[in-house]
N, C-alpha and C positions, 0 to 999 in steps of 0.2 A: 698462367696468363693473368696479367693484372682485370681486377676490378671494370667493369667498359662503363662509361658514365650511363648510359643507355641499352636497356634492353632490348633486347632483337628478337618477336615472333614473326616468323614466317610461315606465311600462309597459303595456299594455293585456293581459289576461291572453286565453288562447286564449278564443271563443267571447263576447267581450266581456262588458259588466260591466252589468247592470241598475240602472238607480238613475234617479229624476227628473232631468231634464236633463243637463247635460253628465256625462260618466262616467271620472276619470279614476284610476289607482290610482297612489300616488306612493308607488315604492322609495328611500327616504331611507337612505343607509348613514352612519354618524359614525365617522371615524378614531377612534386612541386618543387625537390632538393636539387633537382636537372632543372627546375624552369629560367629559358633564356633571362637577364635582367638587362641585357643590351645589344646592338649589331650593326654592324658597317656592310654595306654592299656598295661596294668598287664602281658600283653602275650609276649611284644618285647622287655621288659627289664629284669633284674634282678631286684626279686619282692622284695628286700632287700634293691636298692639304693634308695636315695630320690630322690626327682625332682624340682626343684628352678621355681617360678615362680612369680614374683612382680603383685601379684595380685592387691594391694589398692594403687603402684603407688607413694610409698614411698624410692623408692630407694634403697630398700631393700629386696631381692626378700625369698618370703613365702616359707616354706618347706612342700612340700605332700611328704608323707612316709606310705610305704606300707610293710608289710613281708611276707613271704611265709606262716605263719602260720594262719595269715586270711585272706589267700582265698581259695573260697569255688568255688562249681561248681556255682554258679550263682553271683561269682566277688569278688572283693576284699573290705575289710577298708581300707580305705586310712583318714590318721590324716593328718590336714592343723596346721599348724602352722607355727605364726608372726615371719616375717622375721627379725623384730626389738625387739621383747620382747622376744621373744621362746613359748609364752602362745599359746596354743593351743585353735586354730578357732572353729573346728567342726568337726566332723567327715562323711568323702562320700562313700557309699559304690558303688559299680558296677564296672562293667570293660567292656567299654571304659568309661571314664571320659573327660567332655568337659568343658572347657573356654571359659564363651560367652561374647562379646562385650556390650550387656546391664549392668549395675550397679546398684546398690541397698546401699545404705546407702554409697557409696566411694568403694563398693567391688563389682568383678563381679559374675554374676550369673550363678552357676556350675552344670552342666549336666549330670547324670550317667545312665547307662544301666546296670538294671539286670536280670542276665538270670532264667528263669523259666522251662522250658522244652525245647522240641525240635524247638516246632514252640510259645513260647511267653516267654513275657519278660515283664517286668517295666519300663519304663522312667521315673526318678525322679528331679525334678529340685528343687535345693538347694539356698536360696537367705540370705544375711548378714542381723542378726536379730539387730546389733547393739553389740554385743555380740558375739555369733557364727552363723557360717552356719547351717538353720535347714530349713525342707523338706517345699517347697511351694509347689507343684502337685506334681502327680504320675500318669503316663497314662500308663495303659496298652495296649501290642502289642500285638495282638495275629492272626493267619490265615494265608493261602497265604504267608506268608514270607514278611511281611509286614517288619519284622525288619529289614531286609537288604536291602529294600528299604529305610528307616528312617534314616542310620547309614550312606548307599550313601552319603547323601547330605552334610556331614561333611569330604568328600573323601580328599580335599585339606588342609583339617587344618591341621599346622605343630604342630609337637610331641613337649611336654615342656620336654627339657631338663634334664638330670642329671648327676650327676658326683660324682663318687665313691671315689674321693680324697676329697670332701669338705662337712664337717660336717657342721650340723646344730649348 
């Protein structure tokens, strides 16, 4: 199994944990090499504008583009595409969407949450195959509200940008 950007201890806390069926609380710690450095959540924008972000450091900053028509209750697609070709990276799905500091082939390595029901969700982490972005892990969250503790630790990363006058 490849490398997971993030380690997974799970923990069951003394006296165990009440909640509809399975109960599990997930301590998710993130290196400073994992620390988010940007993020899109589908909720604060208009789910129509792109978002610029120079991902691979080319001076050219990538386009993630999202639309209202897919998204769904558990997040959105969001298409990347080369700030310098137009070709299209890969496709991320979830909402919020993270930019992490770590690097994979010159491109960094991209973070999404998606939502499953009330109390779980997906964490998938997205790494540059050479080619495109395609899934390295997928941890599931589920119990206790474990995901709002997970999503916590990203509280400071600032939102990548967009602008409704500049096309791709």
């Amino acid at each position: 199994m490849k490398r997971c950007l993030i380690g997974l201890l799970l923990v069951i806390p003394p006296g165990g944990c009440i909640h509809r069926g399975r109960s599990v609380v997930t301590d998710v710690r993130v290196t400073d090499k994992d620390k988010a450095i940007g993020y899109i959540d589908s909720s604060l924008e208009d789910r129509n504008n792109p978002h610029y972000f120079d991902l691979n450091g080319d001076g050219k900053p990538e386009v993630i583009q999202t639309y209202a028509q897919s998204c769904g209750t558990g997040g959105c697609s969001f298409e990347i595409r080369d700030g310098a070709s137009g070709r299209v990276l890969g496709e991320i799905f979830g909402s919020p969407v993270y930019v992490f500091a770590r690097r994979v082939k010159g491109w960094p390595t991209i973070g999404a949450y998606s939502h499953s029901s009330a109390g779980s969700g997906t964490f998938s982490v997205y790494v540059y195959d050479g080619e495109h972005f395609k899934v390295e892990s997928s941890t599931p969250l589920e119990g206790c509200d474990p995901i709002a503790d997970f999503l916590a630790q990203f509280k400071d990363t600032p939102q990548i940008p967009w602008n409704p006058e500049r096309l791709p």
